[in-house]
C-alpha positions in Angstrom: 59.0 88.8 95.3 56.7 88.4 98.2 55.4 85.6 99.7 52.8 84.9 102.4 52.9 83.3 105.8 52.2 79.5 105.8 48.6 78.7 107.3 48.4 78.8 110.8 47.6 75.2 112.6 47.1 76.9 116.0 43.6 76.7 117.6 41.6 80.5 116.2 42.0 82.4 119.6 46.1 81.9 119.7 47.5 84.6 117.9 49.5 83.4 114.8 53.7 84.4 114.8 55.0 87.0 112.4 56.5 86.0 109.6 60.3 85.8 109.7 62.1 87.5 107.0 65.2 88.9 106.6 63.6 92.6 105.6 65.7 94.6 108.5 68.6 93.0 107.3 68.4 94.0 103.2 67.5 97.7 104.4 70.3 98.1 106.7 72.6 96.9 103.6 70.6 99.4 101.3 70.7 102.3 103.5 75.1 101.6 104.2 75.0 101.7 100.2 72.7 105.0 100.0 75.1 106.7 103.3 77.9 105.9 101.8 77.1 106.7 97.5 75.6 110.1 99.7 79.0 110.8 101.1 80.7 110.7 97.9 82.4 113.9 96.5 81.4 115.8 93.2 83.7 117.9 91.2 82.0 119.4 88.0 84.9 120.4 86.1 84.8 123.2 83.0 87.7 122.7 80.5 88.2 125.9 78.5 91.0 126.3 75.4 91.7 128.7 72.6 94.0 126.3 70.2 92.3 123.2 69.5 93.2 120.2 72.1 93.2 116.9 73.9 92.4 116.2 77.1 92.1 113.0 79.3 91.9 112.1 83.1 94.0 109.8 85.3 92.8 107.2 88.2 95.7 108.8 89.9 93.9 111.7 91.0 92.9 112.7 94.0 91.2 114.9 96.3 93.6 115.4 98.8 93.3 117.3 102.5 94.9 120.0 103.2 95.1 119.3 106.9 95.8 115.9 107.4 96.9 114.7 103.6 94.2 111.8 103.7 93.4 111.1 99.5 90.2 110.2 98.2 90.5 108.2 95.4 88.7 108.6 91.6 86.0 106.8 91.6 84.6 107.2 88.4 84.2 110.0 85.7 81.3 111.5 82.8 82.2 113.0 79.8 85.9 112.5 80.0 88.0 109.5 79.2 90.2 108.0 81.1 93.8 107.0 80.1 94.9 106.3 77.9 92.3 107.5 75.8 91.9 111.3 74.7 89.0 113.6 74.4 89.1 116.0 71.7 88.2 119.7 72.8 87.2 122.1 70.0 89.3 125.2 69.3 87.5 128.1 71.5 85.3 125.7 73.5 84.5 124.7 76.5 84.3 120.8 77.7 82.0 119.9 80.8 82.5 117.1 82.5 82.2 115.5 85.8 84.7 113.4 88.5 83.3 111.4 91.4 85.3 110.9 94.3 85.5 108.3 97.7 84.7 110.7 100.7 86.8 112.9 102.4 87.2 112.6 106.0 84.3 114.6 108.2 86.7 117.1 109.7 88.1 118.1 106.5 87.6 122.0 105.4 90.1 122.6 102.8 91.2 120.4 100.0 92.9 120.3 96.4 92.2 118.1 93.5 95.6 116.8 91.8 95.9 114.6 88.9 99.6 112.8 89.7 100.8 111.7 86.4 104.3 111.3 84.7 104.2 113.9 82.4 103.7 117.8 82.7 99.6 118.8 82.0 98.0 117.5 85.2 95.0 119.2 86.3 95.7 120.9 89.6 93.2 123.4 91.5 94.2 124.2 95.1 92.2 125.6 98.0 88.8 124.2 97.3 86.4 124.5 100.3 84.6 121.9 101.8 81.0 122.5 102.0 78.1 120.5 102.4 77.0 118.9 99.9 79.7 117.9 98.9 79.4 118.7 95.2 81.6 121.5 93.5 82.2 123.2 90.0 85.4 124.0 89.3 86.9 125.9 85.9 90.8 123.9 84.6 92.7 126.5 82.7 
């Protein structure tokens, strides 16, 4: 909502004040929101099986540096569920879906994405390279 200035009740010839408003403040908050939402990481992910199957993904993966071993943590993901709920995957298929991730640090060049879970079946692609965008597609065999 926008509002205007009060009247003036200086004399015509005195220039009136600007307005103050807290404008500069809400953009810099909106553009730290945009910077960082721009930094996150994109992993468009292709499921393929032959027998029919289930799959699912864990908040304990990660995209993890090769260099220094700094994780980015899941954020969220699309058209996968998260545990401990499945997704059935048709028999000779292929599933599509996506997993967004906090950034990774500015120097890093190589990474992996590694679901840590309990139980054998976690996703695990090694070597990815950082490029920048910042958005990659990636097949899980």
């Amino acid at each position: 909502m926008t509002t205007l200035p009060e009247a003036s009740t200086a004399s015509p010839e005195a220039p009136a004040a600007p307005p103050k408003t807290k404008t500069v403040t809400r953009s810099k908050a909106k553009t730290k929101t945009l910077e960082e939402t721009e930094r996150q990481v994109t992993v468009h992910c292709r499921y393929q099986t032959i027998p029919p199957s289930w799959i699912r993904i864990w908040k304990t993966t990660y995209l993890i540096d090769q260099a220094t071993g700094h994780r980015s943590p899941l954020l969220t993901q699309v058209g996968i569920t998260l545990y401990p709920h499945l997704t059935p995957v048709k028999a000779r298929s292929e599933t599509f879906f996506t997993l967004v991730f906090a950034p990774l640090p500015s120097d890093c060049k190589v990474f992996d994405l590694i679901e840590e879970i309990p139980e054998p079946g976690g996703f695990k692609i090694y070597g990815i390279r950082r490029n920048k965008s910042d958005v990659y597609r990636v097949d899980i065999v």
